[in-house]
N, C-alpha and C positions, 0 to 999 in steps of 0.2 A: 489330358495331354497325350493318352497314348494314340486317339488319329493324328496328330500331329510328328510324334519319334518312334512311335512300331514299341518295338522290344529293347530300345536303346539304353541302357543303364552302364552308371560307372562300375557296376559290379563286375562288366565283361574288362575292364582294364587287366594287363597280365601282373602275376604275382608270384608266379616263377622266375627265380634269377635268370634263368638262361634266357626264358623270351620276354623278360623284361631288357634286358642287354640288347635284343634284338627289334626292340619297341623303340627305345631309347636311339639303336647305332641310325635305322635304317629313314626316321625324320632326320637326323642330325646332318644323312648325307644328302639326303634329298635337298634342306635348304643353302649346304657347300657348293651343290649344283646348278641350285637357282642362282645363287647368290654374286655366283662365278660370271654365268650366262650375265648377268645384270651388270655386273663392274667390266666386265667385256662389250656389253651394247651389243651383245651378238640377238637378240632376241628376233629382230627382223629379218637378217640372215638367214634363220632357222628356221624362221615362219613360211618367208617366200624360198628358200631354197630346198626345205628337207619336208619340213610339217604338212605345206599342200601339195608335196611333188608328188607327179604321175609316172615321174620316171623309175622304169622296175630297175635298174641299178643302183638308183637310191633307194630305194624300196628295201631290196634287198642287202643295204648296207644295213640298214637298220634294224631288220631281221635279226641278223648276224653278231651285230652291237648287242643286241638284247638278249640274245642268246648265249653270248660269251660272258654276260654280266650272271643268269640264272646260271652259269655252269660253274662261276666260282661262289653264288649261293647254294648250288646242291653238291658242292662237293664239302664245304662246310658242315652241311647237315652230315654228310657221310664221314664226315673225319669228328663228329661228334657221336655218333653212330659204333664206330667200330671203338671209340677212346669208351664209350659206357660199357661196351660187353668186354675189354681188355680190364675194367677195372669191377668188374660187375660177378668175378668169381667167389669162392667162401672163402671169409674175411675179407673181399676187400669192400670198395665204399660204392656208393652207386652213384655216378655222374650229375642225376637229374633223375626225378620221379618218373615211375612207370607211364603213365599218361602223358609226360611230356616227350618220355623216345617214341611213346606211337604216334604224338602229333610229327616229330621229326622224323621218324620214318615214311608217315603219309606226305610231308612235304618233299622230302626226297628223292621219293618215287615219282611223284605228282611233276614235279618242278623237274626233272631232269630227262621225262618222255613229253611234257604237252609241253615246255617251254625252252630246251635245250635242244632235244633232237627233231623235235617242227620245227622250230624256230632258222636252226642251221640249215636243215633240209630244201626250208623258202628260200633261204637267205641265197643256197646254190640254185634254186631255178630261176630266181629274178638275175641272177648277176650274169649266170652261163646261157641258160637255153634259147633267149633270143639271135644271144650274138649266134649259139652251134647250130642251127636252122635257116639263118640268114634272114632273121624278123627283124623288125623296123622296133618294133613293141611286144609285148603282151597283147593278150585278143580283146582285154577288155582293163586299159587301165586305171579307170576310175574304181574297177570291183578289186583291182588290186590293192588299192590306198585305203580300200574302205577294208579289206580282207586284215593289212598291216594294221590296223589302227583296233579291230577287234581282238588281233593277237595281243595288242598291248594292253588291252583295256583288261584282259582276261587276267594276265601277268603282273598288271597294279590287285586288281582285285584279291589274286589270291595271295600275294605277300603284307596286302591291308590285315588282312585276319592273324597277323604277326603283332602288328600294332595294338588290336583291339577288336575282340572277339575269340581268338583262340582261334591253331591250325585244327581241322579235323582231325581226330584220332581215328577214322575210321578203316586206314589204309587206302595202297594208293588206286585201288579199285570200288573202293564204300559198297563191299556186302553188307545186305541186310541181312539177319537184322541189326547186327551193329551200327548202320544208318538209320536206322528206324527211329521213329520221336519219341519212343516209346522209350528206348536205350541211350540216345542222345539228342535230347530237346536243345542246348545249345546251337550257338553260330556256325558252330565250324565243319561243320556235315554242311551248311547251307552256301558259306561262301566256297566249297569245292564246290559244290555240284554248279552254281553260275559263272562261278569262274572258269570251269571246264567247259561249259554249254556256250559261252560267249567266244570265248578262241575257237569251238569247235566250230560253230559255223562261219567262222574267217577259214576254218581250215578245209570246209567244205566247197566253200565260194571261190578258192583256193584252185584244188583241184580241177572244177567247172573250169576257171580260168584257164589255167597249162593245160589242160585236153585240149579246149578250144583252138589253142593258140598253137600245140603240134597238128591238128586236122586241118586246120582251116589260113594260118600266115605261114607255112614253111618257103621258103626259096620256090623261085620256079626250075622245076625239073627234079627236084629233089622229092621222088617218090618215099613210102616209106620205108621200102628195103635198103633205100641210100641215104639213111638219116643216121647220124653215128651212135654207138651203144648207147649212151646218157641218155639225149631225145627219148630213146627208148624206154630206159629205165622212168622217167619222167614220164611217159606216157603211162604204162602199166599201174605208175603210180597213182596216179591221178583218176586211173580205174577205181583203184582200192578204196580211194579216198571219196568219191562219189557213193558209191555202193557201201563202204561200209562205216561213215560217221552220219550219215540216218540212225544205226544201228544204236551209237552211241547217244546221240538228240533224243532217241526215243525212250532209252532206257532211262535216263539220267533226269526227264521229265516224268518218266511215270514215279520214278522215287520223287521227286520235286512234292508231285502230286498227294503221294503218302502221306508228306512233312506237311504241305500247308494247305488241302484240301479236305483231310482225314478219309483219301482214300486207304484202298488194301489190296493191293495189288501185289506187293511182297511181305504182306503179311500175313501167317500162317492160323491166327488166330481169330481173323478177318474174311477168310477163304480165298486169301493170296498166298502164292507160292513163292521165296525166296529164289526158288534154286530157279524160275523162270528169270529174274534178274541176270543170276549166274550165268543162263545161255547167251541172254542178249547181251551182256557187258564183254562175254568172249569171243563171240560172234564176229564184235568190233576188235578185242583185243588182239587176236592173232593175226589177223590182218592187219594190223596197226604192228605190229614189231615188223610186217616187211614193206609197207608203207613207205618205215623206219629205212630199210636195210638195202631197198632195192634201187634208192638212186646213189648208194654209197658204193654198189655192184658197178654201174656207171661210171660213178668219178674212177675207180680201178680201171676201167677198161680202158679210159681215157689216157691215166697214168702209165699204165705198165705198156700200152704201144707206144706212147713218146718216148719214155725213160730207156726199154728197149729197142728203138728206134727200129719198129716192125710193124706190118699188122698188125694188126689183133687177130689171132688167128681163132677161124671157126666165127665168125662173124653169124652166120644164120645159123648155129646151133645155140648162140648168145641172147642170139631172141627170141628162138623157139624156149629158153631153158626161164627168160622173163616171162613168157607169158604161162606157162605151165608154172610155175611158182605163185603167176598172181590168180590160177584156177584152183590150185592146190589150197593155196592160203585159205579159201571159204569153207572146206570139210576137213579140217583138221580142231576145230576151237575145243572139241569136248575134252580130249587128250589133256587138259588145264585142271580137271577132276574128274578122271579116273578112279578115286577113289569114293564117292559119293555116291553107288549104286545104281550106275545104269545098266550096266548089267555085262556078260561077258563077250555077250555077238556086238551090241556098239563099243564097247571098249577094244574087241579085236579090230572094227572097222576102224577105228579112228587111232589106233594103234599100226596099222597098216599102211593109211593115208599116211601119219607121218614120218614114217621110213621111206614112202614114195616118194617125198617131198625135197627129202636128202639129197635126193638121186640130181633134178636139175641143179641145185645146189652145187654139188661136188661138180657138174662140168664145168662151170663157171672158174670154178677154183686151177681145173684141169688146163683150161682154155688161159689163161695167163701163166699158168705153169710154160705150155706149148709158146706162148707170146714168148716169154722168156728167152727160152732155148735156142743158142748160138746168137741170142742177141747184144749188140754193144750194149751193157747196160751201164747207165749213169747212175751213180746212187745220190741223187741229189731226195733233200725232205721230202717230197710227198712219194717217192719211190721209198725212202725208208720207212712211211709209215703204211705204204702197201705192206713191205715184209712184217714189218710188224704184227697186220692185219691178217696177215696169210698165216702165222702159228696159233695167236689167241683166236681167232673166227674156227677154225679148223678143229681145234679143242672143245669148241662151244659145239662145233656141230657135228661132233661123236660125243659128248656128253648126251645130247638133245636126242642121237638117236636110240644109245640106251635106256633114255629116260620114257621110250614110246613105245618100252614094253612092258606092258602094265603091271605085271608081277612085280617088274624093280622099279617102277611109280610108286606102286604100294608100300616100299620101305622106305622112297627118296623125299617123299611129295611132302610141300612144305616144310623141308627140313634145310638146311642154310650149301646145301648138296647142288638142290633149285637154285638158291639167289647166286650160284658160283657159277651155271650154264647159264643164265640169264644174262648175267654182265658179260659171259665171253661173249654173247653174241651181241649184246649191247653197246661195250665199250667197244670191243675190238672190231664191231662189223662197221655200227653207225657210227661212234664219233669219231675213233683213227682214221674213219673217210672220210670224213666232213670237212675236219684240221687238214686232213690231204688238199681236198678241193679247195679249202680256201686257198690256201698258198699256192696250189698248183694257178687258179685262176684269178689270184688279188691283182696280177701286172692291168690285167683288162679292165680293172676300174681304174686303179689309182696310178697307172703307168709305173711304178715302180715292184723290186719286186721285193720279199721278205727275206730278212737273214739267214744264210741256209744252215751253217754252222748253229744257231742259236735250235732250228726249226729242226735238225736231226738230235739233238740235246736233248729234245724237248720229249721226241717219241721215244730215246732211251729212257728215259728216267721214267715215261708212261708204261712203260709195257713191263719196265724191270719192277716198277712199282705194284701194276698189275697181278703180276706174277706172284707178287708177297702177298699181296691183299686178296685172293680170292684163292688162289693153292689152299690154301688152307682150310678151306673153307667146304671143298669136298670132302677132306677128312672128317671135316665137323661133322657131316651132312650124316654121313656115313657109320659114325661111334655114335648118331642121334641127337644132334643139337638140332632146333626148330628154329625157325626165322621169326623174329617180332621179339626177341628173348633180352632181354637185359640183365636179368643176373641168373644164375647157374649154381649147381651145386657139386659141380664134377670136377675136383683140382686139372685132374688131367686136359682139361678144353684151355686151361689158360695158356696155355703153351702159345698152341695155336690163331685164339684172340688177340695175342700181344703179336706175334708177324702181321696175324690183318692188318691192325693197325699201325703198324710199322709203315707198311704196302701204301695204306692211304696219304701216309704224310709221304713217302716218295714220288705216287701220284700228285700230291699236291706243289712239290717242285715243282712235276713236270708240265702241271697247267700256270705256275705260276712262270716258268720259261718260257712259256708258248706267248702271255702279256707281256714279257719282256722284248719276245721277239718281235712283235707288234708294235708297241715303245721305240724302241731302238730303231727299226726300221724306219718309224717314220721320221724320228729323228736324224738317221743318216739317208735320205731318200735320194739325194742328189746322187750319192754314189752310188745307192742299188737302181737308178732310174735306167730303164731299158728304152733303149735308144736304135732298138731293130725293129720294132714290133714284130716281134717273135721270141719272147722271150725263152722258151723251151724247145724251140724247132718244131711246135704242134702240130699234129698231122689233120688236122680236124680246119671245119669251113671257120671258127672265131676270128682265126688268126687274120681272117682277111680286112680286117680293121684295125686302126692305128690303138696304141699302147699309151696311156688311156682309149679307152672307146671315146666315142664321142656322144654329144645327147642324143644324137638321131640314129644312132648306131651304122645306118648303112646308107650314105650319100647314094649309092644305085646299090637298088637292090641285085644279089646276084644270082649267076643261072648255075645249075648244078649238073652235069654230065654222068658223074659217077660217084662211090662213097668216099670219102679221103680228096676230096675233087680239088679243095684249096691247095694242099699240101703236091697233087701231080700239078698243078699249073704252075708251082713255085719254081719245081725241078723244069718245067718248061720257060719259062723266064716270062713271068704275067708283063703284060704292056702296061700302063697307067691309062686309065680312063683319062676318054678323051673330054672336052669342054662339052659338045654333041649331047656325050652319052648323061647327061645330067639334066633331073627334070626337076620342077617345082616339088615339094612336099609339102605335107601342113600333121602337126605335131597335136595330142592332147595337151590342152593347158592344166597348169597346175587347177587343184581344187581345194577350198577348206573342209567339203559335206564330208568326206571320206573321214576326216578326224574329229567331228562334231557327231557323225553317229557312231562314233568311239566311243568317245567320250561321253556320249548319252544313253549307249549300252552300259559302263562303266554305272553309270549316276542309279539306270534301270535295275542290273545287279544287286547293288546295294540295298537299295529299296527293299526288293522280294528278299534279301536275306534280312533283314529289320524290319518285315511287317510294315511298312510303312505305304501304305496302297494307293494314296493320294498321288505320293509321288513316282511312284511305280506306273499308275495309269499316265502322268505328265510326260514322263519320257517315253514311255510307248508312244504315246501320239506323236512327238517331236521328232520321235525313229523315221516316223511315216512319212510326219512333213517333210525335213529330208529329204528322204527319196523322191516326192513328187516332184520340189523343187530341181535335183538331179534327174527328174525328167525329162523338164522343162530346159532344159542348159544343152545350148548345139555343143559342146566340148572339144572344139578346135579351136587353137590359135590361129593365128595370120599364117597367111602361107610363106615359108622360107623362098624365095625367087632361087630359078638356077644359078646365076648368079653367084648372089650371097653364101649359095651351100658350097659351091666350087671354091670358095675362097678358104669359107671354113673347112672342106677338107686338106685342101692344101694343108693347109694350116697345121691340123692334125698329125698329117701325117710327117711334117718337119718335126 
C-alpha cells in the first residue's frame, strides 16, 4: 500500500488540544461555507463571475478577502503566543507544549508575511495600478488568474497541515539543521516548504506581470517621470520580486532536495553547509520586508497629497529614494547574523550599508512631513492611519538603525528586543498601509465608500494596542529575554509579558473593528455610495473613471500631458467625450486553466509532502497539459461595438 498513500498514516492526526480545536473548527467552517454557497444556489455565480474571472479587480478582490481572513488567523496564533509567555513565568502553567508554540510561532510568522502582507500587497495592484496608469488590464491577465489561484492553493496547503500532519516547528525561516530529516522526519517541515514554493511562484509570475504592465500599457504620454508615486513603488517592487524570489525557489528546493533526495547540501556532516542556506534564505529575506514595505511608501504618498490637498512635494527625490532602497535592499542580508562569525570588515560592510539605507528611508518620511506643511489637512481613516504609520514606522526605523551596529546586535540579536523592531516595521509600515489603501481605494470597486468613524476606531485601537504589545518587549530584549521562549524563570519578565499580551487583545479589537467596518458598510452601502466619482478629491489619473470602475476600465483610453494630469483638467473643466471619440474594444474572456492549475499545484504539493509519486508525477503532467491547452486558446472575447461601450459608459458614469 505504501506506492499507493506515501507516508499517510492516522498517526499524523493532531492530539494536542489546541490543534486538535483547530483541526476540528477550521473543516466545521469550511463545510458552513459550502453549505451556505449551496442553499444560496450561488455556485454558478461564483464559477462564471469570480472562479474564471480575468478581470484584475476581481482578482484582486480576492487577494484581499484572503488575505483579511489569514490576518484574523495569524493574529490568533499571536494572541496565543503572547497568552503562553504571560502565563509561562515561575509557577505559572504553560498554555500548550513547547513543540506546539513552535509550530504556532512558525505558523505566525509564515501566515502573516507569505499570506497576509502578499496577499494585501496584490490585492492593491490589481485594484489601483491599472486604473493609476490609465490601463485597460494587466499585461497578461490569464498569468494573473493563474498567479491568484497559486496564492490560494499555497494558503489551503499550508493551513491543511493544521488538519493533519502537524504545523512545522521549524520557525518561520526553516534553518537547518532544524529542517533537516535528520532532526525532523515528520510533515511539517514538508508542507512549509511546498506551500511557500507554490505561492512563491504566483508571487513570482506576479511581479513579471506589474512590470510588464507599468513598461509596456501605461496611458499614452504618460512617461515615466509622470507616473504617480504608487506606479512607482509598484515598479521597484516588482524589481525585487523578480530578482529576488529565484532566491527563495532555490533555496527552499535545495532543502526539498535534502528531505526527499538524501542530498547534503545543508548538511554539515554530509559536506554541506547550513549557514550557505542561511545566505540564500536572507538574500531573499531582506528584500522581501521592502517588497513588503515599498508599495505601502506608495499608498502614503498617494494619501498624504489628497488628505493635504498638495503635491506631493519632492516628487523626484521620491523616486530617486525608491529606487536607491530597492539597490540597497540586495547588500544589506548578512546584518540578519552578525553574530555568526563573518568576521569584523563584513560585519562593518554590511553594518554600514544598513545605516545608508536609513538615509533614503527618512526622506520619504521628510517628503510627507513637507506634503504636510500649511496644508488643509482632512483627517479622514486612511490619513489617520498614515499618522499612525509615521510614529510606529519611525520607531522601527531608529530601532533598526541601532540594531546595525554590530556591537549592539551582539547583545540584541535574537532576543524579543528583534521581534519588537521587526513588527514596528511590519505592523506599522505594511499593514497600517495596506488597511489605508484599502479604504482609501474600496469606492473604485465597489462604488461605495467605508465607514470612516468605524475605520479611524479601528487604527486607534491598532496602534494603542501596538504600543502595549511590543513596548514591552524592548525591555525584554534588553534585561535578556530570547524569542521562541515559552516559559521563563525570571519573576521579574512577567510584568511585562502580561501588557504584551494585554497589547494583543487591543490589537485584536482593532482588527475586529476594521470587519466590522466592512460589515456595516456594506450593509449601509446606499448611504455611503459615492455619487461624484470622486470620492476624496484624488489628485491622481484613477479618478477619471466612474465609482465603481467599470469592467473595461477605460471606454477611451487617455492621453497624459503631465503628472497629477486628471486632477489639472478637473480644475479646467474636462468636456465629456464625444460619441467620435469611442472605438471598438475586445476584452479577455474569463478562463477555468488558471484555477485547475491551482488546484493541481494544490493536489502536486500534497503528493511530494506524502511521498506519494504516482500522483505527484500525474499532476505535473496535468500542470503541462494546461498550459499547452492555454496556448492553444486565442483569449479574446467578442468585441464590445462603439456603440454598446458608449451606452455602457453612459451608464457608468450616471
Amino acid at each position: 500500500m505504501e506506492w499507493l498513500i506515501g507516508r499517510l498514516s492516522l498517526s499524523y492526526l493532531p492530539s494536542d488540544p489546541v490543534t486538535m480545536g483547530a483541526a476540528i473548527g477550521m473543516p466545521l467552517a469550511l463545510l458552513f461555507i459550502v453549505g451556505a454557497i449551496t442553499y444560496y444556489k450561488k455556485w454558478g455565480y461564483l464559477w462564471k463571475n469570480w472562479i474564471t474571472t480575468t478581470d484584475a479587480k476581481k482578482i484582486g478582490v480576492m487577494y484581499g478577502l484572503v488575505a483579511i481572513i489569514m490576518l484574523l488567523r495569524g493574529g490568533a496564533d499571536a494572541l496565543m503566543l503572547r497568552l503562553a509567555t504571560a502565563l509561562g513565568g515561575p509557577g505559572g502553567k504553560q498554555l500548550f507544549d513547547t513543540d506546539t508554540f513552535q509550530q504556532v510561532f512558525t505558523a505566525h510568522g509564515t501566515i502573516m508575511i507569505f499570506f497576509v502582507g502578499m496577499g494585501l500587497m496584490f490585492a492593491l495592484f490589481n485594484i489601483a495600478l491599472p486604473l493609476i496608469i490609465g490601463a485597460r488590464d494587466v499585461a497578461f491577465p490569464f498569468l494573473n488568474s493563474m498567479s491568484f489561484w497559486l496564492f490560494f492553493a499555497g494558503m489551503i496547503l499550508i493551513n491543511a497541515s493544521l488538519v493533519f500532519g502537524g504545523f512545522s516547528n521549524g520557525g518561520w525561516l526553516g534553518y537547518p539543521p532544524l529542517t533537516e530529516l535528520q532532526y525532523n522526519p515528520g510533515p511539517g517541515v514538508d508542507y512549509w516548504i511546498w506551500s511557500l514554493q507554490i505561492a512563491g511562484v504566483g508571487s513570482l509570475l506576479s511581479g513579471v506581470n506589474f512590470f510588464t504592465t507599468i513598461i509596456k500599457c501605461r496611458a499614452k504620454g504618460m512617461r515615466l517621470m509622470k507616473m504617480p508615486i504608487f506606479a512607482w513603488s509598484v515598479l521597484v517592487t516588482s524589481v525585487l520580486i523578480m530578482v529576488a524570489f529565484p532566491m527563495l525557489t532555490v533555496s527552499l528546493g535545495l532543502l526539498s532536495l535534502d528531505r526527499l533526495a538524501g542530498m547534503h547540501f545543508f548538511t554539515s556532516d554530509g559536506g554541506g553547509n547550513p549557514m550557505m542556506y542561511i545566505n540564500l534564505i536572507w538574500a531573499w529575506g531582506h528584500p522581501e520586508v521592502y517588497i513588503l514595505v515599498m508599495p505601502a511608501f506608495g499608498v502614503f504618498s498617494e494619501i498624504v497629497a489628497t488628505f493635504a490637498k498638495k503635491r506631493l512635494f519632492g516628487y523626484r527625490t521620491m523616486v530617486a529614494a525608491l529606487i536607491a532602497i530597492m539597490f540597497l535592499s540586495f547588500i544589506v542580508w548578512q546584518h540578519h547574523f552578525f553574530t555568526m562569525g563573518a568576521g569584523a570588515n563584513v560585519n562593518a560592510f554590511f553594518g554600514i550599508m544598513t545605516m545608508v539605507i536609513a538615509i533614503p528611508t527618512g526622506v520619504k518620511l521628510f517628503n510627507w512631513i513637507f506634503t504636510m506643511y500649511k496644508g488643509r489637512i482632512d483627517f479622514k481613516a486612511p490619513m489617520v492611519w498614515f499618522m499612525c504609520f509615521a510614529v510606529t514606522f519611525t520607531l522601527g526605523g531608529v530601532t533598526g538603525v541601532l540594531m546595525s551596529i554590530p556591537a549592539i546586535d551582539f547583545q540584541v540579536h535574537n532576543s524579543m528586543f528583534l521581534v519588537a523592531h521587526f513588527h514596528n516595521v511590519i505592523i506599522g509600515g505594511v499593514l497600517f498601509g495596506y488597511i489605508a489603501g484599502l479604504t482609501y481605494w474600496f469606492p473604485k470597486i465597489f462604488g461605495f465608500r467605508l465607514h470612516d468613524g468605524l475605520g479611524r476606531w479601528s487604527s486607534y485601537f491598532w496602534v494603542v494596542g501596538f504600543m502595549l504589545a511590543f513596548m514591552p518587549l524592548y525591555a525584554l530584549g534588553l534585561m535578556g529575554a530570547v524569542r521562541r521562549l515559552d516559559h521563563y524563570d525570571d519573576p521579574a519578565w512577567i510584568p511585562f509579558f502580561v501588557v504584551s499580551a494585554v497589547g494583543v487583545v487591543v490589537i485584536g479589537i482593532g482588527a475586529c473593528l476594521f470587519v466590522l467596518q466592512l460589515a456595516y458598510s456594506v450593509w449601509k452601502r446606499k448611504t455611503l455610495r459615492d455619487t461624484t466619482g470622486d470620492p476624496w478629491d484624488g489628485r491622481t489619473l484613477e479618478w477619471s473613471v466612474p465609482s465603481p470602475a467599470p469592467h473595461y476600465n477605460f471606454a477611451i483610453n487617455p492621453i497624459v500631458t503631465r503628472i497629477d494630469d486628471w486632477w489639472y483638467q478637473k480644475q479646467d473643466g474636462v468636456m465629456a467625450p464625444k460619441p467620435e471619440d469611442y472605438k471598438p474594444i475586445a476584452l479577455p474572456k474569463n478562463t477555468p486553466l488558471g484555477f485547475f492549475i491551482g488546484m493541481t499545484a494544490f493536489v502536486l504539493g500534497g503528493a511530494l509532502i506524502w511521498h506519494i509519486w504516482w500522483l505527484a508525477i500525474f499532476s505535473f503532467i496535468l500542470i503541462v497539459l494546461f498550459a499547452i491547452v492555454r496556448s492553444m486558446d486565442d483569449f479574446t472575447e467578442e468585441v464590445i461595438p462603439a456603440a454598446e461601450l458608449l451606452r455602457l459608459d453612459k451608464e457608468a458614469r450616471a
